[in-house]
N, C-alpha and C positions, 0 to 999 in steps of 0.2 A: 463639193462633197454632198451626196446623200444623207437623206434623213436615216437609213437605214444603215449607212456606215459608221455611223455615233453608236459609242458605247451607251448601257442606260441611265450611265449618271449625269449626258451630255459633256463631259467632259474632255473628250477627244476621239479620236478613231477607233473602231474597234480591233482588236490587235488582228493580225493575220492568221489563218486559217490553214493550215496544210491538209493534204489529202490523210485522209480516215486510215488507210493497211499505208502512211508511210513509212521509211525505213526503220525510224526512230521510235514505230511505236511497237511494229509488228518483232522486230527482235527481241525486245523481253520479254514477248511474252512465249518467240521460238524460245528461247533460254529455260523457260519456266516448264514449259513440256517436255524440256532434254530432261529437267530433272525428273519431274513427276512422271514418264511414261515408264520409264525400270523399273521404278518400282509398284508401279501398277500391274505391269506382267511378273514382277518378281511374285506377287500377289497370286496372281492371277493361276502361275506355276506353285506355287503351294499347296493351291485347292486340287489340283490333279494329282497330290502326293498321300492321300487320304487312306488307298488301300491299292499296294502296291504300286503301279505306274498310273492310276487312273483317280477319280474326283469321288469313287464310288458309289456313282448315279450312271454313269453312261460316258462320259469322254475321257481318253487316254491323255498321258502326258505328250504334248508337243502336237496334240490333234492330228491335221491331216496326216502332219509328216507321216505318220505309224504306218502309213499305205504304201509312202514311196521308199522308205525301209525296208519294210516285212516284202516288199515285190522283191526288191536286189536281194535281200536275203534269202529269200526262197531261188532266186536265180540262181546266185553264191553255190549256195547247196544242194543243186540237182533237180528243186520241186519248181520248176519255171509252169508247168500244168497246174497247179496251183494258185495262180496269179489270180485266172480268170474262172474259178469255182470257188463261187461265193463264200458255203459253207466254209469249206476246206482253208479259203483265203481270212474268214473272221473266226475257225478255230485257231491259229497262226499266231494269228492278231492279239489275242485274249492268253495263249502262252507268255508272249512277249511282255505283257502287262501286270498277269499277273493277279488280273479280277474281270469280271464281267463287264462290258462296255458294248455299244451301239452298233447298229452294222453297218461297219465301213466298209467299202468297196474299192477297187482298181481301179478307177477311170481310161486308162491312160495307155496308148499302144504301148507296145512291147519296147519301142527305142528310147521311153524314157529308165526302164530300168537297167537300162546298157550305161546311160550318163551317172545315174546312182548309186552304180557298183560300187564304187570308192568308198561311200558312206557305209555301207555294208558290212563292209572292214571291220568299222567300230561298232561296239555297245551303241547300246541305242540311245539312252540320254548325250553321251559323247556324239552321236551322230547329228543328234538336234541342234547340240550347240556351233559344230562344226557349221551344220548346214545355214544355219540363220547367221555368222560372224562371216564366212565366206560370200554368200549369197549378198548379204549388206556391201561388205567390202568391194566389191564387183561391180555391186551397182552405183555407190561412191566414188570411185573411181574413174569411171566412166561420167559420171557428173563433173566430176572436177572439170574434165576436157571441156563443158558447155559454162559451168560456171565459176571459173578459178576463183573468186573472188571469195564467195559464201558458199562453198561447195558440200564445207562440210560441217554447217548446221543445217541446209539445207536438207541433205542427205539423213540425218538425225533424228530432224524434227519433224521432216514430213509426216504426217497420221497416219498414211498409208503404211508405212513401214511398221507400225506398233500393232495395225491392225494384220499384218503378213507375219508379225512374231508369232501371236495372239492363236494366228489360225494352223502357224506349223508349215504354210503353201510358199508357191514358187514365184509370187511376185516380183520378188527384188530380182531373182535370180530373170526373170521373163525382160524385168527394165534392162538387167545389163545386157544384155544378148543385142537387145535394139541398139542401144545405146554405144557398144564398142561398134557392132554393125556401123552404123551413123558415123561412125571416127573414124572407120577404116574404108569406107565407101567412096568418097574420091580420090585416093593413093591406091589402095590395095584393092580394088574391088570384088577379084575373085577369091579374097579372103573373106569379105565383107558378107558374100555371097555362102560360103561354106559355113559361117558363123549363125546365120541367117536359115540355113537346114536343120538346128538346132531344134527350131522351134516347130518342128512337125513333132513334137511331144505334148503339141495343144493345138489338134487339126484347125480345133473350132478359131482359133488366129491366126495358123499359118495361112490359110485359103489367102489372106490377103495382102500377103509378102509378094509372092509372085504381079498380084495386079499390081502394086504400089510400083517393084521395079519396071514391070513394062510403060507404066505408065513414064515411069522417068528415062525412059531406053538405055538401060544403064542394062545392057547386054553381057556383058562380062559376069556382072552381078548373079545374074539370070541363072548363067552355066553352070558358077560354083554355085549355086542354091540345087541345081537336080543333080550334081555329081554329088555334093554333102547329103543329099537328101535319100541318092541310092544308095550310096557308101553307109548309110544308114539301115535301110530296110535289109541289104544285104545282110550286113553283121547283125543282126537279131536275127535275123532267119538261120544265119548258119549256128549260131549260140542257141536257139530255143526249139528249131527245129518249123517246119512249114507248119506245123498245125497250130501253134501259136497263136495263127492270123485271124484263122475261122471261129476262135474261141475268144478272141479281142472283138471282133465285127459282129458276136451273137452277145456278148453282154453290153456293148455300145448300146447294140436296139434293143435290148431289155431297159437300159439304163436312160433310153431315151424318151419312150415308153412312161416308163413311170416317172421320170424324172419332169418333163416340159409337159409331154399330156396329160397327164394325172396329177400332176403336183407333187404328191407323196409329202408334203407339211414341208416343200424345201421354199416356193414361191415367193416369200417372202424374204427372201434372201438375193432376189435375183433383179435387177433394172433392167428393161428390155420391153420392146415396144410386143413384141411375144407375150410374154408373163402379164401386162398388162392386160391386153385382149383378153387372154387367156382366163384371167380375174373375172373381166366382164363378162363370163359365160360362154365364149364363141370358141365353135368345134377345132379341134388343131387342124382340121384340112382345110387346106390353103394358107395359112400361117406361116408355116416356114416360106413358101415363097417370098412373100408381104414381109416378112421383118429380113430379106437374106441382106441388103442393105447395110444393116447392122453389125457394129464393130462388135460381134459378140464373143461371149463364152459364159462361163460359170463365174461366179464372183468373185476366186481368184485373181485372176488376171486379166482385166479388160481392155483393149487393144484398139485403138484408131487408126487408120494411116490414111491419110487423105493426101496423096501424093500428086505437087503440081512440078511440070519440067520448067525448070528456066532456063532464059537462054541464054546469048552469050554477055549481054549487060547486067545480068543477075551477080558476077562474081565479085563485084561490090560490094551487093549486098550478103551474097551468103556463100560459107564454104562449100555447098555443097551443089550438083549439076542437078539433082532431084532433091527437093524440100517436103519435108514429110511434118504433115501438123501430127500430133503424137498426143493419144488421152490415154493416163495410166492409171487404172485399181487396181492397185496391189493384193 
């Protein structure tokens, strides 16, 4: 025995030590954050009820969501030109609420307010709740299939999830898309592949669907991902009409403009080896080449997909014929 393994009364061994995040320690203190994060955004949604829908300083109730709302709404009802003029899109906005608030924007092609229609439907507090208990469920669900066991405090307690209530955006909803993708990719995979088109509603992550599948030759995948993906652009074109595109493609590079080159007070919201540079004073040209690398987007939804092929001794270890390492911000 070591001198170092004596307790310091010398009286015997010193007791055993388990690892720091093990399971027994890290569970209550998941339990403790199921409790306290409701009511922290239960909180948090109060302050935005100040005057009318909004905090009455600048942010609306449910945050982002009021964008991917007020777009299907305005689709709903005839104003799809609307979407992408600005003014017009944050006079909209400020009807909806009910007080004065910040100016929020469109981000987003024309085919995610084709999937948001639904929401549309409803009032707009009814819409938020709909959106965020669906969107969780969806992506709990889809956890379950990777982790039966703790699936669903897992899914609970994650931070990310509180910070995707918090901000009103499509995180959760971004994880299950992957995530049922992944479950139906070595059975169904021209499902997996159509499921997988979804997410040309955040170019800045789809670009690297496509590589991930070539990289796993999982060609079937491939097909349903551009038949989903034109089956897409088609029906927004035929619903909003061609001009749509040219007026998504001219606020993009307005939005890109002020947003990564200018900053516009957003910078600090953003991880990326981009926004960094960018920090340290150096011109945006060349930049986007230099970080394209990068699993990027906006601080919504952050995306990895490092896809390695295995081969045929792999099915031991994993179900799947391409293995995708996966990093998510919600």
């Amino acid at each position: 025995m070591k001198l170092d393994d004596v307790d310091d009364q010398g009286t015997g061994p010193k007791p055993a030590r388990g690892p720091l995040f093990s399971d027994a320690r890290v569970r209550p203190v998941a339990w403790g954050w199921c409790l306290a994060w409701p009511i922290l955004l239960a909180m948090h949604l109060a302050g935005q009820l100040r005057a009318g829908w909004t905090d009455n300083v600048d942010r609306p109730f449910g945050e982002d969501f009021i964008n991917f709302w007020s777009a299907a709404r305005l689709a709903m009802t005839g104003a799809s030109g609307s979407i992408y003029d600005i003014e017009a899109f944050h006079a909209f906005e400020v009807r909806v609420v009910g007080n004065a608030i910040d100016l929020y924007h469109y981000s987003y092609p024309p085919t995610l307010a084709l999937l948001t229609f639904p929401f549309a439907l409803l009032p707009y507090p009814v819409a938020w709740g709909a959106w965020q208990l669906l969107g969780w469920l969806a992506f709990a669900l889809a956890l379950r299939r990777f982790a039966p066991g703790g699936w669903l405090l897992v899914a609970f307690a994650w931070p990310a999830v509180f910070i995707n209530a918090m901000g009103g955006q499509a995180g959760a909803w971004i994880a299950a898309i992957l995530g049922w993708a992944l479950i139906l990719l070595p059975r169904r995979p021209l499902v997996a592949g159509l499921l997988l088109a979804l997410l040309t509603v955040k170019p800045q992550l789809f670009w690297l669907v496509p590589i991930a599948l070539l990289a796993g030759k999982q060609w079937r995948a491939l097909i349903g991902l551009a038949v989903g993906g034109a089956l897409l652009l088609a029906l927004a074109t035929l619903c909003f009409g061609v001009e749509i595109w040219p007026a998504y493609a001219q606020q993009a590079a307005m939005l890109k403009r002020v947003i990564l080159e200018d900053g516009a007070g957003v910078w600090h919201r953003m991880i990326s080896i981009f926004v960094l540079v960018r920090h340290l004073g150096a011109p945006p040209a060349g930049l986007f080449g230099a970080s394209a690398g990068e699993p990027g987007g906006r601080g919504n939804g952050l995306l990895g997909l490092a896809p390695r092929h295995s081969g045929k001794g792999a099915a031991t270890g994993h179900r799947h014929g391409c293995r995708f390492a996966l990093c998510q911000r919600l």
